[in-house]
N, C-alpha and C positions, 0 to 999 in steps of 0.2 A: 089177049096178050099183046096182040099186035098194039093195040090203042093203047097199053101201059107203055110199053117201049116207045110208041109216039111220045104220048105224054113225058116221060123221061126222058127224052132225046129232047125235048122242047124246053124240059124245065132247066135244064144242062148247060142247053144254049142261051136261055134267054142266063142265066149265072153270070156264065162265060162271057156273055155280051155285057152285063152289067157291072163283071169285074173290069174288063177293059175297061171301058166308061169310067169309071173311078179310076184306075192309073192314069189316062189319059188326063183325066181334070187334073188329076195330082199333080200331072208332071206338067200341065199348063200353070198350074199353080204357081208351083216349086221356080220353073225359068221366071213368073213372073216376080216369084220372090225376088228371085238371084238377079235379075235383071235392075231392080229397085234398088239390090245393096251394094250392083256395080253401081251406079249412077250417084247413089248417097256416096260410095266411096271416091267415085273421080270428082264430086263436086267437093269435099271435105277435101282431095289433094289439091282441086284447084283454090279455094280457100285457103290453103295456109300455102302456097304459093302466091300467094296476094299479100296475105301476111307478114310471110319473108318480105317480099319488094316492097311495102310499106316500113319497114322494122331496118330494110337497108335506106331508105330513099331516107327516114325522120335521122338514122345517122350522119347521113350526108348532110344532110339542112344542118343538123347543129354545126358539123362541123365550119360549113359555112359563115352560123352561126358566132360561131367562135371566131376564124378567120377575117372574117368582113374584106375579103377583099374578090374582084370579078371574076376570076379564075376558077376560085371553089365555087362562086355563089352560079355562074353558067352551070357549070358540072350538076349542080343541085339541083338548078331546073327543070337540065336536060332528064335526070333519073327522075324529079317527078314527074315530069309530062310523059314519061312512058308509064306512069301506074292507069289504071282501070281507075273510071271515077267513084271514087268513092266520098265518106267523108274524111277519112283520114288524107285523102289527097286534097279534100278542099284546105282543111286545116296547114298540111304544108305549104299549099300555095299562098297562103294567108300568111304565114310565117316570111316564106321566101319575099314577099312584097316588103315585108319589114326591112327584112335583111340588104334590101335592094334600096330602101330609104335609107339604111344608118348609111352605106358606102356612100351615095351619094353626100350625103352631111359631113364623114368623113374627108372627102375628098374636098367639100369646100372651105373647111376647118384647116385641112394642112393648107391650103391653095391660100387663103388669108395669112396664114402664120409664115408661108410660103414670104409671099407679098410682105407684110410687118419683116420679117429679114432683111429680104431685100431693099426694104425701105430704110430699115436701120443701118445695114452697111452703105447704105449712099449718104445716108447721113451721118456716120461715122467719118468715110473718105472725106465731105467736106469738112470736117472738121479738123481731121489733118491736113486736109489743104490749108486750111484757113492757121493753121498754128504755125505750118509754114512757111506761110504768108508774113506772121507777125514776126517768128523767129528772122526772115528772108529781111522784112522792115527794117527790124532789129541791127542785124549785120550791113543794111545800107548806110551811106551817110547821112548822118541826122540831118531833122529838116528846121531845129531850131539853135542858137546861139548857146544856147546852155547846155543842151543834148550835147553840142559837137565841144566844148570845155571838158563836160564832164566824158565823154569818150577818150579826147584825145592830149586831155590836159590842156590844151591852147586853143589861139582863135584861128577861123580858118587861115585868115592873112597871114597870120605867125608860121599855121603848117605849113602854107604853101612857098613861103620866102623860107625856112627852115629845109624842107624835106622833097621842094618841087624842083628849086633851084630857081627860084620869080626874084625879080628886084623887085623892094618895097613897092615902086608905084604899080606895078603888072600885077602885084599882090589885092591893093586896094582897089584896083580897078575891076577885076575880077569877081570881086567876091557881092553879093548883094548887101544893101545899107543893115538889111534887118540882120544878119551875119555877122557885123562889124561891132565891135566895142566902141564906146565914145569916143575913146582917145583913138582908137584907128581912124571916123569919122574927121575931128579933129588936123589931123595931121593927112591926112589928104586933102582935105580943104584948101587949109594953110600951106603945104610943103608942095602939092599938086596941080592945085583947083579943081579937085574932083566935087563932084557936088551930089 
């Protein structure tokens, strides 16, 4: 009896020992499980934390996009050069290079159109210089015999013995030959000896 009660004591134990054994695996198991679906699950939040800043960064770019001026298109940069490299971050940066060529194109497009303005209003300005130049001609005294008739109705010599207060000869003497009528000519000759 004694040796059945061994025997049973041993068989009991060795159970007992072999049930442990199996919980133990179990539960090595089981954290390894749980360990695997933390790790699938922090990398699945870190993913679509990626996601997100890739999904805000391609907003920004368009906006930039859209904008085309350096204010948004820095800002754009800046949120992509903080994304993790990916390919969605090569693609924006590929984008933002675009976006960084039109501004520049941009900016030499108005800088010309700029320039063509400015060009035009200088050549505007002299062209009212220049009208009021002829208009200013215009209002001077004419520089030929017929201009100053048809202005003043008379010859100079007539104005100026008329409206200067000149005696005839101060009148002829004054005035040049080309200025003069024949018969002013004439009668200075004759009445003077202007020649």
């Amino acid at each position: 009896m004694k040796k059945i009660a061994k025997l049973s004591t041993s068989v009991l134990l060795l159970f007992t020992l072999a049930a442990c054994s199996n919980d133990v695996a179990e539960e090595k198991a089981a954290a390894k499980k749980e360990a695997a679906q933390l790790a699938e699950q922090k990398k699945a939040e870190a993913l679509k934390i990626v996601q997100q800043q890739e999904k805000h960064a391609s907003k920004v770019v368009a906006k930039a996009q859209k904008k085309l001026d350096w204010a948004t298109y820095k800002k754009a940069k800046k949120v992509v050069n903080q994304l993790q490299q990916t390919d969605e971050k090569d693609k924006l940066v590929n984008k933002l290079t675009g976006i960084k060529k039109k501004i520049v194109k941009n900016e030499r497009i108005a800088a010309k159109k700029a320039e063509a303005a400015k060009q035009a209003e200088i050549a505007k300005q002299a062209e009212i210089a220049k009208q009021a130049e002829v208009a200013k001609q215009a209002e001077a005294e004419p520089q030929t015999l017929t201009a100053f008739v048809n202005k003043y109705g008379m010859s100079p010599a007539a104005y100026k013995v008329q409206y200067q207060g000149m005696s005839e000869e101060q009148a002829l003497r004054s005035t040049p030959d080309a200025m003069k009528t024949s018969g002013e000519m004439q009668i200075g000759y004759i009445k003077y000896g202007i020649e």
